[in-house]
VOBA-1610 file (N, C-alpha, C; in pm, whole numbers, padded with zeros to 5 digits, always signed):
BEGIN
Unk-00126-00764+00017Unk-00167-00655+00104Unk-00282-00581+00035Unk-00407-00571+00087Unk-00523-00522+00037Unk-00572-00369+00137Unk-00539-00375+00238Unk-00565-00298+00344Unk-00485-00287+00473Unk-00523-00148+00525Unk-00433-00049+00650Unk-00423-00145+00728Unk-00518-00280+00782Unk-00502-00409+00832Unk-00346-00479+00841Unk-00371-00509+00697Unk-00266-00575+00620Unk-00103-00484+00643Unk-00131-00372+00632Unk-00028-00286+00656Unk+00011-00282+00765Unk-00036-00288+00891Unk-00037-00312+01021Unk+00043-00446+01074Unk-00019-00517+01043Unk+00053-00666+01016Unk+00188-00681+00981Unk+00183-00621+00883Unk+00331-00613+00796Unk+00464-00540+00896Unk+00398-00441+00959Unk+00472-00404+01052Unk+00481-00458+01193Unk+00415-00543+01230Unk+00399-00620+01369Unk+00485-00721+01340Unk+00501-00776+01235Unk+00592-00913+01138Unk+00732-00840+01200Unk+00772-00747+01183Unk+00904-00698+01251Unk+00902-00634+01373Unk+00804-00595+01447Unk+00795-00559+01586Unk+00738-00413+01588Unk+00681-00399+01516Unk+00665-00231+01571Unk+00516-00241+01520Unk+00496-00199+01643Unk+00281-00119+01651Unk+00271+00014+01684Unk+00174+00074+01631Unk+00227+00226+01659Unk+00084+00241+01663Unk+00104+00307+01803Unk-00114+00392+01787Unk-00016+00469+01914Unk-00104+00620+01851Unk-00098+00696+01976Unk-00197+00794+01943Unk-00310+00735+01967Unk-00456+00809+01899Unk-00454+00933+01852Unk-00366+00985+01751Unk-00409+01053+01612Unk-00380+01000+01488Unk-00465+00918+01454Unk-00469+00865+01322Unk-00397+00922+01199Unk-00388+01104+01185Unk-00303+01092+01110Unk-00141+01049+01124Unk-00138+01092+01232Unk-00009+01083+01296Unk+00031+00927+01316Unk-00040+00895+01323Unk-00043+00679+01307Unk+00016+00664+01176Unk-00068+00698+01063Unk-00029+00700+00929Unk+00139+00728+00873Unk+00179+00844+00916Unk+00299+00917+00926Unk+00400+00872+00976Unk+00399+00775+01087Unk+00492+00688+01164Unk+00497+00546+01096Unk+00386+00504+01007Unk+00400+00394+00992Unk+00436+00412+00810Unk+00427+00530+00745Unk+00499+00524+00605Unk+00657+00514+00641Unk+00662+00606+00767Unk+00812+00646+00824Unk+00882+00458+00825Unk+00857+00387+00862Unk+00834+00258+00911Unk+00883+00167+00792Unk+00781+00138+00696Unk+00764+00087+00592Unk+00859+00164+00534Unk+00913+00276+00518Unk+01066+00309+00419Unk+01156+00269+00484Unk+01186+00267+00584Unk+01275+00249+00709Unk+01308+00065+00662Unk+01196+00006+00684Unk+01229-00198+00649Unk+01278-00157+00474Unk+01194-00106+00400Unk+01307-00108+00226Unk+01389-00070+00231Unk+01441+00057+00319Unk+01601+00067+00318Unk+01677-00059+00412Unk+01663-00107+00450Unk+01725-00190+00528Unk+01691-00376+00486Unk+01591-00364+00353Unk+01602-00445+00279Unk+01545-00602+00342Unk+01420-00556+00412Unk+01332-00640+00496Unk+01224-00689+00408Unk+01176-00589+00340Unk+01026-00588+00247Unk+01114-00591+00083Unk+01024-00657+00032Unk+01054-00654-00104Unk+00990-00503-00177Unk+01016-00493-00308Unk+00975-00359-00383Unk+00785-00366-00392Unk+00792-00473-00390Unk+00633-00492-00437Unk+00567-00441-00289Unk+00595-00504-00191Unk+00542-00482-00045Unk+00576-00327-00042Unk+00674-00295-00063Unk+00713-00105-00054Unk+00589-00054-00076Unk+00582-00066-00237Unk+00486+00051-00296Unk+00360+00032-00269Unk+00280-00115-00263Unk+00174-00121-00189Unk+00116-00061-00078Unk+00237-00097+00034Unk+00207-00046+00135Unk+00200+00094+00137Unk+00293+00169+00080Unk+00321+00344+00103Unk+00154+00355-00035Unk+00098+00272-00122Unk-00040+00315-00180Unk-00119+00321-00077Unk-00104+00228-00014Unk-00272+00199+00102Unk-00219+00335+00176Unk-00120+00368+00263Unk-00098+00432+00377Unk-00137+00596+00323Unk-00099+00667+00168Unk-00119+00745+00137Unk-00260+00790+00099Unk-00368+00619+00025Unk-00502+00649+00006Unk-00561+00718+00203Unk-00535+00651+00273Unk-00566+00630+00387Unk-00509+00826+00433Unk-00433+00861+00411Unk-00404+00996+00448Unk-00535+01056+00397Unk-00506+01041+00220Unk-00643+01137+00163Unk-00725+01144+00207Unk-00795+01018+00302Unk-00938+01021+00289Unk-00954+01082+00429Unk-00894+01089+00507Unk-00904+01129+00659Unk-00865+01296+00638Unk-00833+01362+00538Unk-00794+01491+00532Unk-01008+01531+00503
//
């Protein structure tokens, strides 16, 4: 996983797409998401923290 792409993906792999045009709010549903599959033991640890890196760089830069 290199990018919000990739992160996207990762979540379509189990069924869920999320746009409801406010980008931050996209962001927020989809960290929500990505903790949601590690507790429930879908994603491995490595896929976790990647993903919640990209999703959090991706907050910063839109603030």
């Amino acid at each position: 996983m290199k990018n919000l792409y990739d992160v996207m993906q990762l979540l379509k792999r189990y069924g869920t797409i999320i746009y409801t045009a406010d980008f931050q709010a996209d962001l927020a549903l989809m960290e929500d998401e990505v903790r949601e599959l590690y507790r429930m033991q879908f994603i491995t640890a490595k896929e976790y923290t990647t993903a919640l890196m990209i999703l959090r760089q991706k907050r910063s830069e839109g603030k």
